[in-house]
C-alpha positions in Angstrom: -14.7 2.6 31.3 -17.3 5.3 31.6 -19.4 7.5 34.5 -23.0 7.2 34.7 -23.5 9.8 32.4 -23.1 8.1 28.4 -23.2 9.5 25.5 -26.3 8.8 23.0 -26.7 9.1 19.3 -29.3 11.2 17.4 -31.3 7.8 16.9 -31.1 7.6 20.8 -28.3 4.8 20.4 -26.7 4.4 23.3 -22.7 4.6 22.9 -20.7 1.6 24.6 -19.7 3.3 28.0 -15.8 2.1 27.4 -15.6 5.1 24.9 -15.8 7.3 28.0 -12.5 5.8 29.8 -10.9 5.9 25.8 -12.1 9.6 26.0 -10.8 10.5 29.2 -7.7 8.8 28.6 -7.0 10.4 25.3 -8.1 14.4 26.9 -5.9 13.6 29.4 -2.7 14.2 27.1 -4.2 16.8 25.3 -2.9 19.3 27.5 0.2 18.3 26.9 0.5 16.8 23.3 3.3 14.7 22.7 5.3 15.6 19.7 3.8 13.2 17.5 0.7 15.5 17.3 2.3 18.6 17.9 0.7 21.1 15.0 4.1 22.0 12.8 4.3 24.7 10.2 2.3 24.0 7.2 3.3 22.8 4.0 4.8 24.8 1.6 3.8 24.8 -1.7 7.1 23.6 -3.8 6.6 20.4 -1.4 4.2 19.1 -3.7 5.7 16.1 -5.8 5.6 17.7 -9.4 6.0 20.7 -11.4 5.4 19.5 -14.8 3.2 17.3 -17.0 4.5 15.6 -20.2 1.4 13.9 -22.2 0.5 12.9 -25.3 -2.9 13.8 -26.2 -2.7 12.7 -30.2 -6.2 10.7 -31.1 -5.7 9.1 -34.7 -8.3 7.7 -37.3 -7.7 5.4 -40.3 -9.1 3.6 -42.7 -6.7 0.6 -42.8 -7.8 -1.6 -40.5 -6.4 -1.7 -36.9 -4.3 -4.2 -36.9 -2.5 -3.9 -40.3 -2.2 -0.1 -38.6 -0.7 -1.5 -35.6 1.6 -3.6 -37.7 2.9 -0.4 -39.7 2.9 1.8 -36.6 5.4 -0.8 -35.5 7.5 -1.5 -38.2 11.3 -0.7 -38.6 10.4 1.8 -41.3 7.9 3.8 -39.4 10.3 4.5 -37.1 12.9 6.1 -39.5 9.6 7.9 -41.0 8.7 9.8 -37.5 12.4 10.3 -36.8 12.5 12.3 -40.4 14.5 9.5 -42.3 12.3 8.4 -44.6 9.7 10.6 -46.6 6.1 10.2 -46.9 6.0 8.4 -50.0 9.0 6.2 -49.3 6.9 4.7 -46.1 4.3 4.7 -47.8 5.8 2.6 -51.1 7.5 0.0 -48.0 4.3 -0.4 -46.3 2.1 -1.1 -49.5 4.5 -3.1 -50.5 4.8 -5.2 -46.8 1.1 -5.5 -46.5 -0.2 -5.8 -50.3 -1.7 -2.8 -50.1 -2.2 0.0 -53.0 0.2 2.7 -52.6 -2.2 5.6 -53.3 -4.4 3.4 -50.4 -1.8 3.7 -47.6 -1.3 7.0 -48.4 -5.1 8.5 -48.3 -5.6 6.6 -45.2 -2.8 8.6 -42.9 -4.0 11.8 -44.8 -7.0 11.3 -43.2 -5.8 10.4 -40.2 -3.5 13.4 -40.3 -6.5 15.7 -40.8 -8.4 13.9 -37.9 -5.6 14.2 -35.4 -7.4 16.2 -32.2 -7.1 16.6 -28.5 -9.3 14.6 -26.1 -11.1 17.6 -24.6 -11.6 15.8 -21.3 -7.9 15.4 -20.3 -7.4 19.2 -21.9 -10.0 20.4 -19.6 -8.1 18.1 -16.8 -5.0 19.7 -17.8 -6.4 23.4 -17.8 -7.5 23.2 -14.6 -4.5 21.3 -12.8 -2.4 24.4 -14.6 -4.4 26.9 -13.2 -4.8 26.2 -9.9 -1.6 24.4 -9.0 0.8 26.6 -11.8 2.7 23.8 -13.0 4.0 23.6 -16.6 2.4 21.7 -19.2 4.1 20.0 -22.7 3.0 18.1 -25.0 4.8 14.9 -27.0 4.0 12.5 -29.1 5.5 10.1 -32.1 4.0 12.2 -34.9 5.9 12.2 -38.1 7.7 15.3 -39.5 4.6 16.1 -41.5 2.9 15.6 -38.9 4.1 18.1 -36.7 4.0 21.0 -39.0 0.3 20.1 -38.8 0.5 20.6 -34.7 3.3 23.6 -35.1 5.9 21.5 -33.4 9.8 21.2 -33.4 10.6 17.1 -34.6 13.1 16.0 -32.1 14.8 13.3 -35.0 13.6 10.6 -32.5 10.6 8.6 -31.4 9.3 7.5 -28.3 10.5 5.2 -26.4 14.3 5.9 -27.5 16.3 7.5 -24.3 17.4 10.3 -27.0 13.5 11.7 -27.4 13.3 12.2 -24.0 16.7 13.4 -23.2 15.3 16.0 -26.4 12.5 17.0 -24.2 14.3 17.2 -20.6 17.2 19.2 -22.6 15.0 21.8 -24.9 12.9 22.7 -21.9 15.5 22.4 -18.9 13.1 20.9 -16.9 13.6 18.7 -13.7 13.1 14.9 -14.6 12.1 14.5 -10.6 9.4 17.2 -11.0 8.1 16.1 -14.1 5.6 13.3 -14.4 4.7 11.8 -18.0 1.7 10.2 -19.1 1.2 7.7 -22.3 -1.3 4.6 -23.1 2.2 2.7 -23.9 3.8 0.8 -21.3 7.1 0.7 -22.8 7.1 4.8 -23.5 6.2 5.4 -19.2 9.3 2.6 -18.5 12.0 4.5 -20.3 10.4 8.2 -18.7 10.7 6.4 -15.5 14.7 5.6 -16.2 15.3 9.0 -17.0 13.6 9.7 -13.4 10.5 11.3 -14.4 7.3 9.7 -12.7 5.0 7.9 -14.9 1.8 7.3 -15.5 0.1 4.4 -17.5 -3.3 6.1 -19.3 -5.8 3.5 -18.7 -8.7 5.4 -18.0 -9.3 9.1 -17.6 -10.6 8.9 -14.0 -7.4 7.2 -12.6 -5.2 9.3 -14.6 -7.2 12.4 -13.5 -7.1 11.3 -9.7 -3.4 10.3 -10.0 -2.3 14.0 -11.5 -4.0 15.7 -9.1 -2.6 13.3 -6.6 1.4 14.6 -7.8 0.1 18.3 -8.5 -2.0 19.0 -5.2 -0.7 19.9 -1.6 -2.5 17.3 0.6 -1.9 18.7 3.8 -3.2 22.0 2.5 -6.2 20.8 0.7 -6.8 18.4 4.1 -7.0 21.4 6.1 -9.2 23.4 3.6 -11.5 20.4 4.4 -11.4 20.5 7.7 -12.2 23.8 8.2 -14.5 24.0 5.8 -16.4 21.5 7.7 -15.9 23.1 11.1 -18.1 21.2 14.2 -19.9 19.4 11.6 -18.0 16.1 11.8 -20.0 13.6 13.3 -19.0 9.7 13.9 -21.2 7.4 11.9 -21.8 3.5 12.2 -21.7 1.0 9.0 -25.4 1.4 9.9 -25.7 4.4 8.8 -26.6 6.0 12.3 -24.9 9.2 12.9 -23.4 9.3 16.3 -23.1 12.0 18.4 -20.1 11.2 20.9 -17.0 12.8 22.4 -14.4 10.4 21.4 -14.1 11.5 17.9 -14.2 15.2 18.6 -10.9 14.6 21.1 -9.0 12.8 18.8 -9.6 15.6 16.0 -8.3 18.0 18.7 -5.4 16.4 19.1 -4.4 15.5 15.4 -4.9 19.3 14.6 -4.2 21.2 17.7 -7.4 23.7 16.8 -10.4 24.0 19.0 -12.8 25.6 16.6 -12.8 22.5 14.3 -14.7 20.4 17.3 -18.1 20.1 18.7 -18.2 18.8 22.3 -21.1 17.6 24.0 -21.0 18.6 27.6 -21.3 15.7 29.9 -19.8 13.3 32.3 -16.4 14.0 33.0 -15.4 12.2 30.4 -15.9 15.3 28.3 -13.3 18.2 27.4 -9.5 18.4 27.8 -8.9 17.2 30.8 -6.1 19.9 31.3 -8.4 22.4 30.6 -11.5 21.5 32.8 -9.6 19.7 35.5 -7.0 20.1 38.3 -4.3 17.7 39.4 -6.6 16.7 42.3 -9.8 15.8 40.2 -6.9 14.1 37.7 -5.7 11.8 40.8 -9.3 11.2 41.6 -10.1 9.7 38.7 -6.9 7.8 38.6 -7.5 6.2 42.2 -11.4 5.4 40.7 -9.3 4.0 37.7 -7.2 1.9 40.3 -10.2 -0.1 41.8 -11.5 -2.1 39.1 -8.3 -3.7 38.4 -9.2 -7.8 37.7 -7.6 -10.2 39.6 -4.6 -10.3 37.4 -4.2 -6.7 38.0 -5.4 -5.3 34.5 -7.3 -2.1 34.3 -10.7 -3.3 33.3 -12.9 -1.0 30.5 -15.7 -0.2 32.9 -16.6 0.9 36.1 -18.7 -1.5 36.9 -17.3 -4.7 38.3 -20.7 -6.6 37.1 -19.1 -6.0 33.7 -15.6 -7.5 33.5 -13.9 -6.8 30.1 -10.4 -6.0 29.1 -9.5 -4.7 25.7 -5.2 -3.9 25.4 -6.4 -0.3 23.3 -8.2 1.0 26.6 -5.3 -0.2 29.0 -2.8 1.4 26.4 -4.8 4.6 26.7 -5.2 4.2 30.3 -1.0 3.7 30.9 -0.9 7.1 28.3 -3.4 8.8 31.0 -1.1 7.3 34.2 2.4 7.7 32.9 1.7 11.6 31.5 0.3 12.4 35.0 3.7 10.5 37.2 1.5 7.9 38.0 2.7 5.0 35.7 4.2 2.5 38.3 1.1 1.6 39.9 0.0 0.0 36.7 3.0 -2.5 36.5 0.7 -5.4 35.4 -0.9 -3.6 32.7 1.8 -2.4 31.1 3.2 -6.3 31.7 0.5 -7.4 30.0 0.7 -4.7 27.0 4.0 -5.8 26.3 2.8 -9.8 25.7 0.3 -8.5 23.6 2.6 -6.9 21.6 5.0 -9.5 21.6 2.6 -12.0 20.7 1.1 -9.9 17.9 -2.7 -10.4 19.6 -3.8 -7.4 18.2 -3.8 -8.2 14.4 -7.3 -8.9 14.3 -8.3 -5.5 16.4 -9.2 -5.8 19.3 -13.1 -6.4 21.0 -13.5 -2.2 21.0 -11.4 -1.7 18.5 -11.0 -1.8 14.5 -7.9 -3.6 12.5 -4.2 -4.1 14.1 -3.1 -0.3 13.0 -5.2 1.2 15.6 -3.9 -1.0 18.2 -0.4 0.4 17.3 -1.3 4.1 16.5 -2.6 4.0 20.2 0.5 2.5 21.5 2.5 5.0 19.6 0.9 7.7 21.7 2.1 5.9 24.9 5.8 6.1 23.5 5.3 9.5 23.1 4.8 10.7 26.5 7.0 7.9 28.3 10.5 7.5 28.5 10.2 3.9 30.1 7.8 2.6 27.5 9.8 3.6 24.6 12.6 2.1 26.6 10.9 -1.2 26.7 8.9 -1.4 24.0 10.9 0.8 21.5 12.8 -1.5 19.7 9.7 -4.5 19.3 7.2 -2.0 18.6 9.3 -0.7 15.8 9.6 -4.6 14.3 5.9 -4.8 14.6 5.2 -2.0 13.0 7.4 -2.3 10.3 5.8 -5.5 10.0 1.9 -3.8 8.3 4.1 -1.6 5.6 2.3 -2.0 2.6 -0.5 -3.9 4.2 -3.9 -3.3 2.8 -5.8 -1.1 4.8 -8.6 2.2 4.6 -7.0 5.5 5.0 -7.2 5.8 8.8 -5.6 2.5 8.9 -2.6 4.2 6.8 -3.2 7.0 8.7 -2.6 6.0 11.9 0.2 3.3 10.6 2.2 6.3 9.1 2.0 8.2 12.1 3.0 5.0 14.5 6.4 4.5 12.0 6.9 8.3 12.4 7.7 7.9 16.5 10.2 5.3 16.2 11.8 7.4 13.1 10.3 5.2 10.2 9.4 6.6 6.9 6.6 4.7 5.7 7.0 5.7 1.9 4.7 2.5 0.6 1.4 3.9 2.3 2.3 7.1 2.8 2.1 7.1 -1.6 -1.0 5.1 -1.1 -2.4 7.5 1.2 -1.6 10.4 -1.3 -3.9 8.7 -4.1 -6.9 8.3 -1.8 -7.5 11.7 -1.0 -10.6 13.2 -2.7 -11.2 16.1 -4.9 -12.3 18.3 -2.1 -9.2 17.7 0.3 -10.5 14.9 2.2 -10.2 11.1 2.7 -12.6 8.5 3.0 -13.5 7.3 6.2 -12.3 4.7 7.8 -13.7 2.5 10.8 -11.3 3.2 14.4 -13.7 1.6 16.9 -16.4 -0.4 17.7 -19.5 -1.8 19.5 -18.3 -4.9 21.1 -21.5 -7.1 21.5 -22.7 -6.0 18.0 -19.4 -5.5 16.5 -21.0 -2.3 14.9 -18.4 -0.1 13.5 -17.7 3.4 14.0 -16.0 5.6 12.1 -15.3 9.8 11.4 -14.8 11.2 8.0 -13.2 14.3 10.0 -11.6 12.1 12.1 -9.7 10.3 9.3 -9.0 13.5 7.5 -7.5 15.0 10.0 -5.0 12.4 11.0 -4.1 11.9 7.1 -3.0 15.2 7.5 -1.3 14.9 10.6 0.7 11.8 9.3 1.6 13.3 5.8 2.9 16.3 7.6 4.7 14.2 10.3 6.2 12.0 7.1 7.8 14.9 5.5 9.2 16.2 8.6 10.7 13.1 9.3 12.0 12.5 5.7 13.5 16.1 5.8 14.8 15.2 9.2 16.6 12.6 7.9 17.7 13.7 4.8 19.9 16.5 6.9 21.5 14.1 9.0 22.8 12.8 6.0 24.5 15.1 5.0 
């Protein structure tokens, strides 16, 4: 639902007029934010999920082909060798003799390999710079044999991985936190026993996933989000899977209410549509534009998306937004069928394809979560089924602003969403922000819109909203 004045693109692409009645609707409660977007204290920096990195950087060469090496890596007698049972040439004198081998053969091979051990310089360099910028503690472990570790100057613990007693040698020489500490290894069965000690673990499959995963546990994301954000200050235009860049109100709102700071957002000056509606408007102008609201009503008594009668359309996201804009302004009875109507939707789980402005079911349920934020009534109503339905996407597959906006829906109804809110976590990118994801839509040409800036800044909104809530709940335990 939009005034005569629209919006247009930079390629002169005209924006669907509903985004002006999504617009107004959204401004209207930014005067008053309801406390699922109220801007809290930042993080602070021991909320981070780790403090220390266990790894085992140990590269080894050998002559004796791979799989006769696997074979004596794995034996019985090995294992008493790296736990300082067995000297070098008693291992060596039971593997020759297990594999047919030459004694003098065995033993020339793991010299060499001894003399080749090194560090892969690309996790080192990973390492280095996750230590100096985030100050955590770094150690290093690894099932090297006694000799072995004279070579790399360390302390033999009498144990190997994956036996509980080399870890519980670790956790107990260095005193640190097994629920700070994450520990990384190429073997599957090493990361499983970490993980029953409570350390987080992480399988080494490639350095890029490990890489994005550490920084993942060592970074602040709220932080590094808002780095981002301001960083990129009125520079965050919406963009269609057309590539056209977009230059529209809609967006810029909804960034203003996820962070609470005007000097991040660029508004373009039109229609009254534009701005916060608190802000630019009076309680008259607001009851104007609810009475103009109030006359395209269809003949079941839904809230159409435009103006313009010629153009009948309903869409549930615009009539949520539209209640929101009603109920925050005292105005909410005379919408009775709408809201009627909301609730079927709901009920009947219509929305789980998006809807014919909108993208994926999340959206329909982030908006909805707005409503039962400002009214008492609708989270009387709809509480208890909106918390069933949303519980009902956890773990879904989705793009950030779909976890985005489903984190922050769970967080009004006092539901931690720890599935995608770890999901979320591992999508952020190197320089604070997340990848965008699509929120709305050309109907007709089901053209998508989305906001990197827009996406960022509710990822930070929910992950800060999560931890509040966790906290929250945490202390009522107790």
């Amino acid at each position: 639902m939009g005034s005569s004045a629209e919006h247009s693109s930079s390629a002169s692409m005209e924006v669907s007029p509903s985004f002006s009645t999504l617009s107004s609707a959204a401004a209207s409660s930014l005067g008053t934010p309801p406390p699922l977007q109220a801007k809290s204290p930042p993080y602070a920096a021991h909320d981070r999920q780790i403090d220390n990195v266990i790894f085992d950087l140990a590269n080894t060469d050998t002559s004796i082909p791979p799989q006769t090496l696997h074979s004596i890596l794995r034996s019985s007698y090995w294992f008493e060798y790296e736990k300082g049972n067995l000297s070098e040439e008693e291992v060596y004198t039971l593997a020759a003799a297990a594999f047919s081998l030459d004694v003098s053969e065995v033993g020339a091979a793991f010299r060499a390999a001894r003399d080749s051990i090194q560090s892969d310089p690309s996790m080192v360099t990973l390492l280095h710079e996750l230590k100096e910028n985030n100050d955590i503690q770094l150690f290093a472990m690894s099932n090297i044999s006694a000799p072995d570790w004279e070579v790399l100057r360390h302390k033999g613990t009498r144990e190997r991985k994956p036996n509980l007693g080399y870890f519980r040698h670790v956790l107990g020489s260095t005193g640190i936190d097994p629920r700070r500490t994450v520990f990384v290894d190429d073997k599957l069965e090493n990361v499983v026993t970490a993980r029953s000690l409570g350390l987080k673990g992480i399988v080494f499959t490639s350095f890029d996933e490990v890489a994005r995963e550490l920084r993942t546990l060592v970074r602040d994301p709220v932080a590094d989000g808002e780095r981002y954000l301001r960083h990129h200050a009125k520079q965050m235009k919406s963009v269609t899977n057309t590539g056209v860049m977009l230059e529209e109100n809609y967006a810029q709102l909804l960034i203003l209410e996820a962070t609470g700071d005007l000097s991040l957002v660029d508004y373009i000056k039109k229609a009254w549509s534009s701005g916060r509606v608190s802000d630019h408007f009076s309680p008259e102008v607001k009851n104007d534009i609810m009475n103009e609201i109030l006359t395209v009503k269809n003949e079941d008594g839904i809230i159409q998306t435009y103006f313009d009668i010629k153009r009948p359309r309903i869409d549930p996201i615009v009539c949520v937004n539209v209640l929101t804009f009603f109920y925050t302004n005292g105005r909410g009875s005379e919408l009775r069928e709408t809201f009627d109507w909301i609730y079927e939707v709901l009920k009947n789980r219509a929305y789980t394809k998006g809807t014919l402005y909108y993208y994926g079911p999340d959206t329909f349920l982030y908006f909805l979560s707005r409503f039962l934020s400002v009214s008492i009534y609708a989270r009387r109503r709809l509480g208890q089924l909106f918390a069933k339905r949303v519980a009902e996407h956890f773990g879904a597959e989705g793009d950030a602003l779909a976890l985005a906006v489903r984190i922050h829906a769970a967080t009004v109804v006092d539901l931690c969403d720890t599935r995608d809110y770890e999901q979320l976590g591992k999508m952020q990118d190197a320089d604070g922000s997340w990848p965008m994801g699509w929120i709305y839509k050309y109907g007709a040409e089901d053209v998508l819109i989305g906001n990197k800036g827009l996406t960022t800044a509710l990822a930070v909104s929910a992950m800060r909203n999560y931890k509040e809530l966790e906290l929250r709940l945490t202390r009522a335990q107790w």
